[in-house]
N, C-alpha and C positions, 0 to 999 in steps of 0.2 A: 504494500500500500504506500502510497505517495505522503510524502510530508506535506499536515495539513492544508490550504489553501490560506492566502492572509488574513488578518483580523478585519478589513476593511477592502472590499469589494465595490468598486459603483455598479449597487445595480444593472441601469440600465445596457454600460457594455459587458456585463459576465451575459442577458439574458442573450445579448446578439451574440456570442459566441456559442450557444446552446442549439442542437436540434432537437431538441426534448427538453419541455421544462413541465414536469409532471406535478402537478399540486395534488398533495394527498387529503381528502375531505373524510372526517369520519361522522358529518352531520353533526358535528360539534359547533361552535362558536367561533372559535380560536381559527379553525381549518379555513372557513370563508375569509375571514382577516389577513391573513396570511395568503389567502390565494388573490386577493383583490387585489395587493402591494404586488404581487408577482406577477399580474395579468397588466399592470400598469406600467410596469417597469418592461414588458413585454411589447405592448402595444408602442413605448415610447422607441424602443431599437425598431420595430416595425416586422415580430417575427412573431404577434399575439396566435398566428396560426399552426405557432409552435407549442402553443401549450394544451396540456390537456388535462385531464383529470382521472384521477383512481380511489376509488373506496375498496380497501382490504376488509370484507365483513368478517364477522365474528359469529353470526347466523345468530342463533335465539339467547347467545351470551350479550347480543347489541339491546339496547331498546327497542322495544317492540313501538307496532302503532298503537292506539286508543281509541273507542269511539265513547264519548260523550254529550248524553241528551240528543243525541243520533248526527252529531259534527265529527267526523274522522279525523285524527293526528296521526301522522306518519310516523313511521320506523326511523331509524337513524340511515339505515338504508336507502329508502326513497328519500329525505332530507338531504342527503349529500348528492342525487342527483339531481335534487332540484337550487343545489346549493351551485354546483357545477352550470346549469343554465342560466343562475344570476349572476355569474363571473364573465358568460358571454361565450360559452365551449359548448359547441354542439355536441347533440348528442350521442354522432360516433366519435367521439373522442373523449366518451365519458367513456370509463371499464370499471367492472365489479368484479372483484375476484373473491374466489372463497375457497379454504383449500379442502380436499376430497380426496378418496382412496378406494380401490377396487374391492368389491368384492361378490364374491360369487360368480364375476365376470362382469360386474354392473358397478359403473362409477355413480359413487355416492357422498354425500358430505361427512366431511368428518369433522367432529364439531370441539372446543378446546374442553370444554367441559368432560367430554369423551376420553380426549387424550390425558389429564391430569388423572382422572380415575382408572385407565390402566396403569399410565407411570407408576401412580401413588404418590405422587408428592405434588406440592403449589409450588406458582412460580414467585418468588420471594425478591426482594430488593438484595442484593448483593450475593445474591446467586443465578443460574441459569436461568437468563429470562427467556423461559421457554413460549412466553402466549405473545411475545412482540416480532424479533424475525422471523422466523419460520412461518409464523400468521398472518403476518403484513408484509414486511420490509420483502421478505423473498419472494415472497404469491406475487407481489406489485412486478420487481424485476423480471419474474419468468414471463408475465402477461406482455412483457416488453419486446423478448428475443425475441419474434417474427420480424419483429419492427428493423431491431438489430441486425439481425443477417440482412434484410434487404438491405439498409441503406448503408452497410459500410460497403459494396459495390459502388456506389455514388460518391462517397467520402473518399474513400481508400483509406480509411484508415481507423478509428475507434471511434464510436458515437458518442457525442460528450451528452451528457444528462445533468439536467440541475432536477437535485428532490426534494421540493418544497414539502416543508411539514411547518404545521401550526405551532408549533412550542415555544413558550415565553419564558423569560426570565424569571418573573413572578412567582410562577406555579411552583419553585421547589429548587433548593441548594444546588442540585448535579445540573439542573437547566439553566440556572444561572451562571454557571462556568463553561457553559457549552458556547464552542462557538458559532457564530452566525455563519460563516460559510467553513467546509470540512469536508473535506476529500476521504470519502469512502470504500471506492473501488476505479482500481485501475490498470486495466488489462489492455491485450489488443481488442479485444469485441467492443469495450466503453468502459469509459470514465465519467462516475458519480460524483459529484458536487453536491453536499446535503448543503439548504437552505433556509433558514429560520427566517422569513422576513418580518415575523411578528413579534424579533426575539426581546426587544427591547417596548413593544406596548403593554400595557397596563391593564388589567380585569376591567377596569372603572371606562378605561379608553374601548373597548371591545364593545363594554354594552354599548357604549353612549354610540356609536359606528353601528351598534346591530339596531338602536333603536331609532335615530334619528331616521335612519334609510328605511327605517319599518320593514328591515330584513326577517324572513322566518328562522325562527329558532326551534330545537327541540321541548316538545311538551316538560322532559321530565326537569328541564331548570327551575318548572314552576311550581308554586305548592301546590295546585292542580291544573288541567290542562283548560288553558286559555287565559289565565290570572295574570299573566303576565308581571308578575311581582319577583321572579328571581328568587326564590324563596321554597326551590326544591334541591335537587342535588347541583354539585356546584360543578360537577364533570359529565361529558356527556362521553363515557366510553365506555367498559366492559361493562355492565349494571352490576357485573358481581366481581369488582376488582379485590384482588387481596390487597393493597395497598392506599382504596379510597380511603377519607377522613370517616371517622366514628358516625357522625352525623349521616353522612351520604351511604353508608350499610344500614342504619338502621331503616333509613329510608326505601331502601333494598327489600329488606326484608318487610316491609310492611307494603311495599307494592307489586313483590313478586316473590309471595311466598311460599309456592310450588318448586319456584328456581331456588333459593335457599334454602328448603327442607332436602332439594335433591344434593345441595352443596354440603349441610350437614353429614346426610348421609358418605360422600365420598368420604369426609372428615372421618366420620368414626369407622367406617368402614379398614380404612386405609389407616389408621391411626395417627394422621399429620395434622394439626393445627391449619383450617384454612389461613391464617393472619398469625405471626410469632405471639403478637400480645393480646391477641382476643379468639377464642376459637366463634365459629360462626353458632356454634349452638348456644353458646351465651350471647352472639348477636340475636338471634329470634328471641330471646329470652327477654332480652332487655326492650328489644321493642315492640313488647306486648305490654310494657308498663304504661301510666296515664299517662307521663312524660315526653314520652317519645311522640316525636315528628306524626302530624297527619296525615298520610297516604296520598289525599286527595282522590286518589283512582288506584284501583287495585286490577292490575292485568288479566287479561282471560288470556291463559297461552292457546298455542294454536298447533296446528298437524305438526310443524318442523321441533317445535317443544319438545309435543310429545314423541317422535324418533329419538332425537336425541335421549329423554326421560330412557327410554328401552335402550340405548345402547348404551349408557352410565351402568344402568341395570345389568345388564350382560357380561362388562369390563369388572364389574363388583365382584362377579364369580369367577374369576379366574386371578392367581398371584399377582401381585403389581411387579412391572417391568425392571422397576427401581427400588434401592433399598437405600429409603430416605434415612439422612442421620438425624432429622425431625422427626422421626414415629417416634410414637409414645414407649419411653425405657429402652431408646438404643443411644439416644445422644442427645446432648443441650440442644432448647432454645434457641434461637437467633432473640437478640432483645435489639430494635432498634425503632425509631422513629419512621412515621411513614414517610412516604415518597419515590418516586421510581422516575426512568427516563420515559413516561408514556402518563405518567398518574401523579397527582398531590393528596 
């Protein structure tokens, strides 16, 4: 891998040097902020038909949609593609990727909840963060190779890539030492440039940007859907992250508490702590008291739920892959503060 790229890039001329400036949307907040600055700084080199957009889903570990008083809210899924046409990218230049695996001779999804409960272990903060590249960062790259092999015929030489992601300073210690541009991969096939451009905006700057434009947002920011008050979960990405704030689980669990009974189960199943400092079964626990967060709306899952439901089911009766030093009486704890490179 190449030595980083420097602390200060202008814009505009890194985008003209790019054949690819892929902004990654997960239907979050952050994602559209960050892809606007990059569409901008696109349009200004004059190669805005160089960008495109990719949502890596996470299938029924995403927010789902809602229907309320018979108004539908969308998935985080359809939100990033309609986040994707308010940046100005059509819509074959939008991609959804989700990753999947054979079987019986039939490709099927294969869902991360699925994969933790064979492994047997969570994916933890300063260890194998197994639910970020292999789930996104690679799904996104591979949906790319077609692209790859045609046009290094044209170049002659590696496709440069800029990867735009949403991540701020704000959200958490490791992303505020992160830098804003960062050379990830570089080979003959292409060379990655990750892109923060939203690395230095503010939570407070994001709303005022999502509200003024009267941009959509996802339902679950809000204490229920349509309130518009900001005043639900404060991140809009895995609903069952191990490393969300205490706040934003119990919230969890009290608005998708089929997907945290199923998370329980792998827990005790598997004998690992979903969270070093809170197991998820004292999360249900605690957010069954008076105190805890109102719901607002409580989800009905749906067909892809329940597959997934059965194939956790399935992965529960057979040994885990892994022999976590987190089961219960084989080795300490992890004690540490939340936070991760994808979650605050």
């Amino acid at each position: 891998m190449s030595n980083p790229s420097p602390l200060y890039v202008d814009p505009v001329e890194f985008a003209a040097t790019r054949h690819r400036i892929v902004v990654n949307l997960s239907g979050g907040k952050d994602g559209l902020v960050a892809g606007a600055i990059a569409m901008e700084a696109a349009r200004k080199a004059g190669v805005a038909d160089r960008v495109w957009t990719a949502h890596a889903s996470l299938g029924p570990m995403e927010w789902p949609s809602v229907t309320v008083d018979g108004v539908r809210w969308p998935s985080a899924s359809e939100l990033a593609a309609q986040h994707s046409q308010i940046l100005g990218v059509p819509p074959e230049r939008h991609i959804e990727v989700r990753r999947s695996r054979e079987v019986d001779g039939e490709r099927v999804p294969f869902d991360l909840l699925t994969f933790i409960a064979e492994r047997g272990d969570w994916p933890w903060l300063g260890r194998a963060r197994t639910c970020t590249g292999p789930w996104k960062t690679r799904m996104v790259y591979q949906a790319f190779t077609p692209q790859v092999r045609a046009l290094r015929r044209e170049t002659g030489g590696p496709l440069m890539f800029a990867n735009v992601l949403g991540m701020r300073a704000e959200e958490s210690t490791e992303r505020r030492n992160r830098q804003v541009w960062r050379r990830t991969t570089d080979n003959s096939a292409r060379v990655v440039d990750e892109w923060l451009p939203a690395h230095q905006v503010t939570t407070a700057e994001v709303w005022a940007r999502t509200m003024n434009a009267d941009l959509p947002y996802h339902w679950c920011y809000d204490s229920y859907p349509g309130a518009k008050d900001r005043r639900g979960s404060s991140r809009c990405s895995c609903s069952a992250c191990t490393l969300a704030n205490h706040r934003d689980l119990l919230l969890t669990a009290r608005r998708r508490p089929r997907l945290t009974e199923l998370c329980a189960l792998v827990e005790r199943v598997r004998q690992v702590p979903f969270n070093p400092n809170i197991t998820m079964a004292e999360i249900i626990a605690l957010s069954r008291r008076h105190d805890a967060p109102d719901p607002g709306v409580v989800v009905e899952e749906g067909e892809d739920f329940v597959r997934m439901e059965r194939d956790v089911h399935a992965a529960l009766r057979r040994p885990p892959l892994w022999e976590s030093k987190a089961r219960t009486g084989t080795g300490e704890l992890l004690h540490h503060t939340a936070g991760c490179d994808s979650c605050s």
